[in-house]
PAZAPA-4460 file (N, C-alpha, C; in steps of 0.05 Angstrom, whole numbers, plus 32768, in hexadecimal, padded with zeros to 4 digits):
% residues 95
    n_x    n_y    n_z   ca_x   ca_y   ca_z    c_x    c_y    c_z   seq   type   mol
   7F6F   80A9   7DC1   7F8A   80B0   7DB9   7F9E   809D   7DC7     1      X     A
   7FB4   8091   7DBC   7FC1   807F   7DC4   7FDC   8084   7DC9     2      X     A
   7FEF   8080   7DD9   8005   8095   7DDD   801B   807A   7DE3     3      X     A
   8033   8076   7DD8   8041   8061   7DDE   805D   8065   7DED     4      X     A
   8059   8061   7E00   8068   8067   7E16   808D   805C   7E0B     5      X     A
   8090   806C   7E1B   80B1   8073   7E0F   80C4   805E   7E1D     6      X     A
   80B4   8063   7E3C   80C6   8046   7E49   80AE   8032   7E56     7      X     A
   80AB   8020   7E4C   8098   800B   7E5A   8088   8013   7E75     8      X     A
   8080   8009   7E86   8072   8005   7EA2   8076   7FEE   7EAE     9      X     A
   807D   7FDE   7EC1   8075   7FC8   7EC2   806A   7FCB   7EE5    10      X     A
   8053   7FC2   7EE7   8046   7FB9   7EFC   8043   7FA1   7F0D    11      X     A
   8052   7F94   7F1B   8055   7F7D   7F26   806E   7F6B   7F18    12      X     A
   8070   7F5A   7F22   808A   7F44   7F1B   8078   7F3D   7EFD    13      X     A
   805E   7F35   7EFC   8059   7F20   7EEA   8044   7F32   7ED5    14      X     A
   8044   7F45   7ED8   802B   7F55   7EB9   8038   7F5F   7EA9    15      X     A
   8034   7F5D   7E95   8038   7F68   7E7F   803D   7F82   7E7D    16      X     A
   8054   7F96   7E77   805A   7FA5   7E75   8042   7FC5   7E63    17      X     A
   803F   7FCD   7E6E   8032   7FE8   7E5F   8043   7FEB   7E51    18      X     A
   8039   7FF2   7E34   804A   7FFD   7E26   803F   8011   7E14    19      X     A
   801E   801E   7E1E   8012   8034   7E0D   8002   803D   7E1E    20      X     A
   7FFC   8059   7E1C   7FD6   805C   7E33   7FC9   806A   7E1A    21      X     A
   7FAF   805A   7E1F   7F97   8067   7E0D   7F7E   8078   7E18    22      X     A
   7F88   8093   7E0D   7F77   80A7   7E18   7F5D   80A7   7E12    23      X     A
   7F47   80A3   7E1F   7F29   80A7   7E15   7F29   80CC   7E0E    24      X     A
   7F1B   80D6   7DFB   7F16   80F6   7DFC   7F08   8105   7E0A    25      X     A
   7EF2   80F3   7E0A   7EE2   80FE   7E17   7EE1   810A   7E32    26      X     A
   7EE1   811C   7E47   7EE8   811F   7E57   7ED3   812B   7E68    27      X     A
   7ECC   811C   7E76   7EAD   811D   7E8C   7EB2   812F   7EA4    28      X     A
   7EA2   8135   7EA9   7EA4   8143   7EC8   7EAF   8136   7EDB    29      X     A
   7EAE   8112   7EE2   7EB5   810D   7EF5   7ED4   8107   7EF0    30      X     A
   7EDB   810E   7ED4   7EF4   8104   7ED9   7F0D   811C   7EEB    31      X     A
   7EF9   812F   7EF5   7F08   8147   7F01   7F05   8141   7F1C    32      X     A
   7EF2   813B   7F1E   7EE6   8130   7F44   7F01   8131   7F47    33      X     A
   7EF0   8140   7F60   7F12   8148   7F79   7F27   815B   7F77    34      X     A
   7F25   8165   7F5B   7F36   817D   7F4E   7F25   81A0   7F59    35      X     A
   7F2C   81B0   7F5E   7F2F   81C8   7F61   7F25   81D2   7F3E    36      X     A
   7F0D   81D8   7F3D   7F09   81EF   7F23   7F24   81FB   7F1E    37      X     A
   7F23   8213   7F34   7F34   8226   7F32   7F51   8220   7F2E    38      X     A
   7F58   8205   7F31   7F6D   8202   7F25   7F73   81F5   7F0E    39      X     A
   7F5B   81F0   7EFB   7F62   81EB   7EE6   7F81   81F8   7ECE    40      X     A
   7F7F   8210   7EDD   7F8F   821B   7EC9   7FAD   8214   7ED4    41      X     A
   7FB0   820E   7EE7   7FBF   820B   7EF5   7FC9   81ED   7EF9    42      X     A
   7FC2   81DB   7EF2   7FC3   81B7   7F00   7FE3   81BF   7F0F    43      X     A
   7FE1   81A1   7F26   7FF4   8199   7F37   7FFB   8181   7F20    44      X     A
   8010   8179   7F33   801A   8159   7F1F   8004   814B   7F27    45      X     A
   7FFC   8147   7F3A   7FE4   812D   7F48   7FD2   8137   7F3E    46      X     A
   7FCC   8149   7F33   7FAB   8145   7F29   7FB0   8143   7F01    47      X     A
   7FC3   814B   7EF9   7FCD   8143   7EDB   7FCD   811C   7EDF    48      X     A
   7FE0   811B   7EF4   7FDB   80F5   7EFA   7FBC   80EE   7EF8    49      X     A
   7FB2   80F2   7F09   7F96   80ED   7F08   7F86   80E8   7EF7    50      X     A
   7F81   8102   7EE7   7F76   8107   7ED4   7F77   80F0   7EB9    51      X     A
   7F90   80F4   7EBE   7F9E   80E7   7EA1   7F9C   80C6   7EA7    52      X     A
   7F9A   80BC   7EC3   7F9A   80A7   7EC7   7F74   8099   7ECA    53      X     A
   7F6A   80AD   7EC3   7F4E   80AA   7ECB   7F41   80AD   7EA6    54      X     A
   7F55   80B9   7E9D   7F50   80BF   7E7B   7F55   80A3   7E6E    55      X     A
   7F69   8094   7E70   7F7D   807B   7E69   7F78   8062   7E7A    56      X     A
   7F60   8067   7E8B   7F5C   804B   7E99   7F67   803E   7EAC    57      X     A
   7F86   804C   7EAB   7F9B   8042   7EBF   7F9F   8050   7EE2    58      X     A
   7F9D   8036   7EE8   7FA9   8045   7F0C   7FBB   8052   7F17    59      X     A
   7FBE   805E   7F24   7FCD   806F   7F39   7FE4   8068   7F35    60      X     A
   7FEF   8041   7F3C   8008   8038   7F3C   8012   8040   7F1E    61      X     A
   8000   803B   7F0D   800F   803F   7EEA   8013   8057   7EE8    62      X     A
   8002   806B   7EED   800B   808E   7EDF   8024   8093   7EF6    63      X     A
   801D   8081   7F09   803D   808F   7F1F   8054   808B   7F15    64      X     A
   8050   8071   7F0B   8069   8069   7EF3   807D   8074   7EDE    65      X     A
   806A   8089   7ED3   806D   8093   7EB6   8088   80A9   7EC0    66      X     A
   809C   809A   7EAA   80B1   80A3   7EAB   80B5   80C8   7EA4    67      X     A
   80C3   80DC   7EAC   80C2   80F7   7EA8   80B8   8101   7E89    68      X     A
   80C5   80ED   7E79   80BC   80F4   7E58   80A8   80EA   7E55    69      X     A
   809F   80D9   7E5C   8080   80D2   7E59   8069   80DD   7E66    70      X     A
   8073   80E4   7E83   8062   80F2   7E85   8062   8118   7E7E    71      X     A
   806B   8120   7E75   8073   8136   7E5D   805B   813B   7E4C    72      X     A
   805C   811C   7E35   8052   8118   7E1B   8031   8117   7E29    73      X     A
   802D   8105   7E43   8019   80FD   7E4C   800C   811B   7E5B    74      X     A
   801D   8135   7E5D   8010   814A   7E5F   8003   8151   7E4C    75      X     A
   8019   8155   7E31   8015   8167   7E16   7FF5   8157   7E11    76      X     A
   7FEC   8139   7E19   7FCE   8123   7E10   7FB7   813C   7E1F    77      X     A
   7FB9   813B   7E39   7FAA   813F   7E52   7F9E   8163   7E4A    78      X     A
   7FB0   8170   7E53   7FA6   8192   7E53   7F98   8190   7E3B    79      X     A
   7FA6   8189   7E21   7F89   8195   7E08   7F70   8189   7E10    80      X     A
   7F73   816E   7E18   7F59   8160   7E1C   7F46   8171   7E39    81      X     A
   7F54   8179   7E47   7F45   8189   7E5C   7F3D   81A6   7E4E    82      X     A
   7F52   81AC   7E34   7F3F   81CC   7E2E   7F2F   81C1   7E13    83      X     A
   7F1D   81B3   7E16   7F0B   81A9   7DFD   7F0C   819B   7DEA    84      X     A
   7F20   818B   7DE6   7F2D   8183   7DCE   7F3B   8174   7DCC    85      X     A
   7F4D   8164   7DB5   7F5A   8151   7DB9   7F74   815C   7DAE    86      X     A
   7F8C   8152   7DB9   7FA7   8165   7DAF   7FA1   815A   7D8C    87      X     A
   7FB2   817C   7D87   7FB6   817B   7D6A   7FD3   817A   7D5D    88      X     A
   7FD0   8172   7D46   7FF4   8171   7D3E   7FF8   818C   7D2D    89      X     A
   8006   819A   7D2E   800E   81B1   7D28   8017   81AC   7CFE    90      X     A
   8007   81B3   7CF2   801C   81A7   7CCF   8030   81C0   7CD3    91      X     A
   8043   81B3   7CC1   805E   81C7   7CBE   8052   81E2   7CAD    92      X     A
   8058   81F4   7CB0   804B   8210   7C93   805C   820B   7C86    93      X     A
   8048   8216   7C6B   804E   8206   7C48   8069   8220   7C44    94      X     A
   8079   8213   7C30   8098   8222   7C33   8093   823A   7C1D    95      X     A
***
């Protein structure tokens, strides 16, 4: 799932600006390493970072990045994918 970030990233003077994170679905056991079960239901901000930065390939410095609305949208990605599934789009009901 591919998510296009609302305000860029940029990482150093000279790289190329982020301007999307691509979520793998699949979601393994280790990508929780270090997380609390019991708080699944619950996440902190640092372990939603994590997660999501361990889902998307990207490091610590880039998810720290993500501007308040992005990281928002980059919740609404993360929780479905931690309860089984990949987020869904809601269709409008027929009039």
């Amino acid at each position: 799932m591919k998510y296009e970030l609302k305000k860029p990233i940029q990482v150093g003077e000279k790289g190329e600006p982020i301007t999307a994170l691509v979520f793998r679905e699949d979601v393994v056991a280790g990508d929780l390493r270090g997380l609390k079960l019991g708080a699944m239901g619950d996440l902190a901000t640092d372990d939603i970072l994590k997660i999501a930065g361990r889902l998307c390939a990207q490091p610590d410095i880039v998810m720290n990045k993500l501007s308040l609305d992005d990281f928002a949208e980059v919740i609404k990605v993360v929780l479905p994918l931690l309860q089984g599934g990949p987020p869904t789009v809601t269709a409008p009901s027929p009039s």
